[in-house]
C-alpha positions as CSV (number, residue, x, y, z in Angstrom):
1,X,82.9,100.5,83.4
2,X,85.9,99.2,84.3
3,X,86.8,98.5,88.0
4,X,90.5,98.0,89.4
5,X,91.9,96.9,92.5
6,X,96.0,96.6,93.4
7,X,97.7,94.0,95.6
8,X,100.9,92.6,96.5
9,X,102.1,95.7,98.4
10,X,104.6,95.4,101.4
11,X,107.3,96.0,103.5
12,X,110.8,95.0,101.7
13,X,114.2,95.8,102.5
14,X,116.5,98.1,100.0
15,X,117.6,96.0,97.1
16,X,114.7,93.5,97.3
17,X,111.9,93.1,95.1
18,X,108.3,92.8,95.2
19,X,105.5,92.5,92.7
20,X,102.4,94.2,92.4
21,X,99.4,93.4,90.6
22,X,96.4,95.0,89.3
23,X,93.0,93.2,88.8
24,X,90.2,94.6,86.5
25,X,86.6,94.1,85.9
26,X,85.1,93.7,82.9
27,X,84.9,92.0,79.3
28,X,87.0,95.1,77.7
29,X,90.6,95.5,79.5
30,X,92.4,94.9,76.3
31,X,90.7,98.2,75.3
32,X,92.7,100.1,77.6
33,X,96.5,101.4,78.0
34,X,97.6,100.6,81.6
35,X,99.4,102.8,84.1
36,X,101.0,102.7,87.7
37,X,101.5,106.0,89.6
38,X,102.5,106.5,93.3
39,X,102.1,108.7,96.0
40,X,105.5,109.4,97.8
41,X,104.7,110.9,101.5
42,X,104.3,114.5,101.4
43,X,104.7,114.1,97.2
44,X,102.4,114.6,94.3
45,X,101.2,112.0,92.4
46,X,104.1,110.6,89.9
47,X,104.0,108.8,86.8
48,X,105.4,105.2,87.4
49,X,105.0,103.0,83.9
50,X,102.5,102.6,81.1
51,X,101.6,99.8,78.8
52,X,99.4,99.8,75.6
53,X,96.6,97.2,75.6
54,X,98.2,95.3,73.4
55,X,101.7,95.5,75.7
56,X,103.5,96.3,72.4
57,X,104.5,99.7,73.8
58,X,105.5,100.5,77.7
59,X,106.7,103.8,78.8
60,X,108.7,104.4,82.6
61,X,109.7,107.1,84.3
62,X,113.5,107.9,84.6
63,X,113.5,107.1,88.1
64,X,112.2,103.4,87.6
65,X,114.2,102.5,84.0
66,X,115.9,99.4,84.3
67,X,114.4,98.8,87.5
68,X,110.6,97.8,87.6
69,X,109.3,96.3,84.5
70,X,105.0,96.9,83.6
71,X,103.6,93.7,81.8
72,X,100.1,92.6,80.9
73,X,98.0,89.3,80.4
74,X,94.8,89.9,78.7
75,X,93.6,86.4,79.2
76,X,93.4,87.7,83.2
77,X,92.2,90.9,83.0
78,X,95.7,92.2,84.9
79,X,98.7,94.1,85.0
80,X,101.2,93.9,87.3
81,X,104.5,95.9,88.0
82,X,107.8,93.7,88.4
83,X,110.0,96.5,91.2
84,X,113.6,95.1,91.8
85,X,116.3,96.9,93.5
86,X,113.9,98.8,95.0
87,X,114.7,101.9,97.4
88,X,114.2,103.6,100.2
89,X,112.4,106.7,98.2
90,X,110.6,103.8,96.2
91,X,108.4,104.2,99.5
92,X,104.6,105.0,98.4
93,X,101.3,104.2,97.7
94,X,100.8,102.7,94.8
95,X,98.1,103.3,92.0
96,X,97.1,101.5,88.8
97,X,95.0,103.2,86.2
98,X,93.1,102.5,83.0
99,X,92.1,104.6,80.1
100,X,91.8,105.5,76.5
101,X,96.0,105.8,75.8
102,X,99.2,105.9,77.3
103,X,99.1,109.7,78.0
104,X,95.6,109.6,79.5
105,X,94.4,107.4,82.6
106,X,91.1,108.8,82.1
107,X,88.9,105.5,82.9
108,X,89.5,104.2,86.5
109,X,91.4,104.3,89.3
110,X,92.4,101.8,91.8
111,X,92.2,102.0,95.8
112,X,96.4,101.9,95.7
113,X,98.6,99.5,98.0
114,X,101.5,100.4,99.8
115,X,104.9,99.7,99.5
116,X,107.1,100.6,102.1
117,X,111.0,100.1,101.4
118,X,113.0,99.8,104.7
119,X,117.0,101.1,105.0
């Protein structure tokens, strides 16, 4: 079972940049597609980015295109999440997620980190 836990969450001004990272257990990350979600306050759960496990194919969510970029290395066992330009509604916790493909985080869950985007 594969465990995950997110870091490099912060406090950043509007139009800076900040990188997170996600660390998993295990001999079999390649296995798995990759996501990131977040957690707006008073907001659902969104979709973020997803990457295959091979990083071939990534997928982002309109409101992150051209702005954050999801990458992999296998050889570490993480993912991370490149976030430039960031805004002020950027603002969340942030989750990264592991399962069987893109369209289903269906293995793990991390704890999520915070990133908090300042005006």
């Amino acid at each position: 079972q594969v465990q995950l836990v997110e870091s490099g969450g912060g406090l950043v001004q509007a139009g800076g940049s900040l990188r997170l990272s996600c660390a998993a257990s295990g001999r079999t990350f390649s296995r798995y597609a990759m996501g990131w979600f977040r957690q707006g306050p008073g907001k659902e759960r969104a979709f973020v980015a997803t990457i295959s496990g091979t990083g071939e194919s990534t997928n982002y969510a309109d409101s992150v295109k051209g702005r954050f970029t999801i990458s992999r290395d296998n050889a570490k066992n993480t993912v991370y999440l490149q976030m430039n330009t960031l805004k002020p509604d950027d603002t969340a916790v942030y989750y990264c997620a592991a399962g069987d493909n893109i369209a289903t985080m269906n293995r793990a869950w991390g704890q999520g980190t915070q990133v908090t985007v300042s005006s």
